[in-house]
C-alpha positions as CSV (number, residue, x, y, z in Angstrom):
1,X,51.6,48.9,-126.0
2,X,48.4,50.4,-125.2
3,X,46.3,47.8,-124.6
4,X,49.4,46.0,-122.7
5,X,49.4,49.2,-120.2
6,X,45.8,48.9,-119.9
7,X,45.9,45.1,-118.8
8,X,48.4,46.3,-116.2
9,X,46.1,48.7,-114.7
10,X,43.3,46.3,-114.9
11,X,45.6,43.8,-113.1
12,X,46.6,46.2,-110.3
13,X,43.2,47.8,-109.8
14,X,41.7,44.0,-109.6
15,X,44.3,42.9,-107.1
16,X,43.5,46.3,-104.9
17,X,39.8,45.8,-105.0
18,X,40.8,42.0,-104.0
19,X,43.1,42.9,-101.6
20,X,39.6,45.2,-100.2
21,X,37.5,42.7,-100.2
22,X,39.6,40.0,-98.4
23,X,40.2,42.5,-95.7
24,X,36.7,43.2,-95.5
25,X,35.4,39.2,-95.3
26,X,38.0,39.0,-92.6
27,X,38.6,41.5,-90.3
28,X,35.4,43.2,-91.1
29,X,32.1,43.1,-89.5
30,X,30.2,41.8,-92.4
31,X,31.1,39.1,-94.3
32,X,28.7,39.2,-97.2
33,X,30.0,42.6,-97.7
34,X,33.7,41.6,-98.6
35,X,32.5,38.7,-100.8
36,X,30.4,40.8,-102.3
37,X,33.4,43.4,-102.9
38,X,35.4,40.4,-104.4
39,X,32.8,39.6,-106.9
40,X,32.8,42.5,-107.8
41,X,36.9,42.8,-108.1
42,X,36.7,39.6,-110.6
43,X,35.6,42.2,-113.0
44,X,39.0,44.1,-113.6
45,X,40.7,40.9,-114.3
46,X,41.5,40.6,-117.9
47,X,40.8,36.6,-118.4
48,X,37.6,37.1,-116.5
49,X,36.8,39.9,-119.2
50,X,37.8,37.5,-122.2
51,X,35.6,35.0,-120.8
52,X,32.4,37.0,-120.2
53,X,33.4,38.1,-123.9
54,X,33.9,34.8,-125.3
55,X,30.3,33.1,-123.0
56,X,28.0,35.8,-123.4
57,X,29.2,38.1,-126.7
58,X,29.8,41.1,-125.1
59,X,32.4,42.7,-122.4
60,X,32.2,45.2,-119.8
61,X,32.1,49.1,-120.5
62,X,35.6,50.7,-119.3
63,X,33.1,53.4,-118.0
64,X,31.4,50.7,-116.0
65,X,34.6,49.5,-114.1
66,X,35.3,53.0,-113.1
67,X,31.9,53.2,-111.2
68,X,32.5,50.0,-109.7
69,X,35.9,50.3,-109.0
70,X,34.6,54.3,-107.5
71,X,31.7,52.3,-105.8
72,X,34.2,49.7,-103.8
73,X,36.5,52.7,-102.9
74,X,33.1,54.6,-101.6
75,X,32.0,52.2,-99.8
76,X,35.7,50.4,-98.1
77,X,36.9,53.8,-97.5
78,X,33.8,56.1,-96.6
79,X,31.6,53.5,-94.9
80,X,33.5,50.5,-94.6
81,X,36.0,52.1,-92.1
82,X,39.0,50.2,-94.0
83,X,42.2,52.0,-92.2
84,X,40.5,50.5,-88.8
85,X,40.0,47.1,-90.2
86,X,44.1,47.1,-91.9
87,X,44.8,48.2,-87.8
88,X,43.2,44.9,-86.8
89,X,44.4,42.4,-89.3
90,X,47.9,44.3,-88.7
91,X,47.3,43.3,-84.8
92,X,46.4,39.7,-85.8
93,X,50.1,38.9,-87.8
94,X,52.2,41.0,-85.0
């Protein structure tokens, strides 16, 4: 069960940072930045993590995908002014 609740949270984390960084390439004044952020969201995905594992031998620290995952929130909620950018893709679908 423990590594199946793990997964989960890997699952949901990599669909939020996902969700981030498709808001970001969108509604967001830079691109590069949200592609960037969904790079990085590839990461919490669990086949993406058996295939890094599987191609290169080794698999990414839990301790590193908590200072990613603290990095995107940083940087989408600090500096990347997400709540504006939700208020115009909101605008766009009403």
């Amino acid at each position: 069960m423990n590594e199946k609740f793990w997964n989960v949270i890997s699952w949901l984390f990599g669909l939020l940072f996902l969700a981030i960084g498709l808001v970001n390439t969108f509604w967001g004044n830079d691109m590069g930045f949200g592609i960037f952020i969904i790079v990085l969201s590839l990461i919490f995905f669990p086949p993406l993590g058996a295939l890094i594992k599987r191609m290169f031998g080794f698999s990414i620290h839990y301790v590193i995908k908590i200072l990613i995952g603290l990095f995107i929130l940083w940087a989408a909620l600090g500096v990347g002014e997400l709540f504006d950018k939700i208020s115009l893709m909101l605008k766009d679908f009403s």
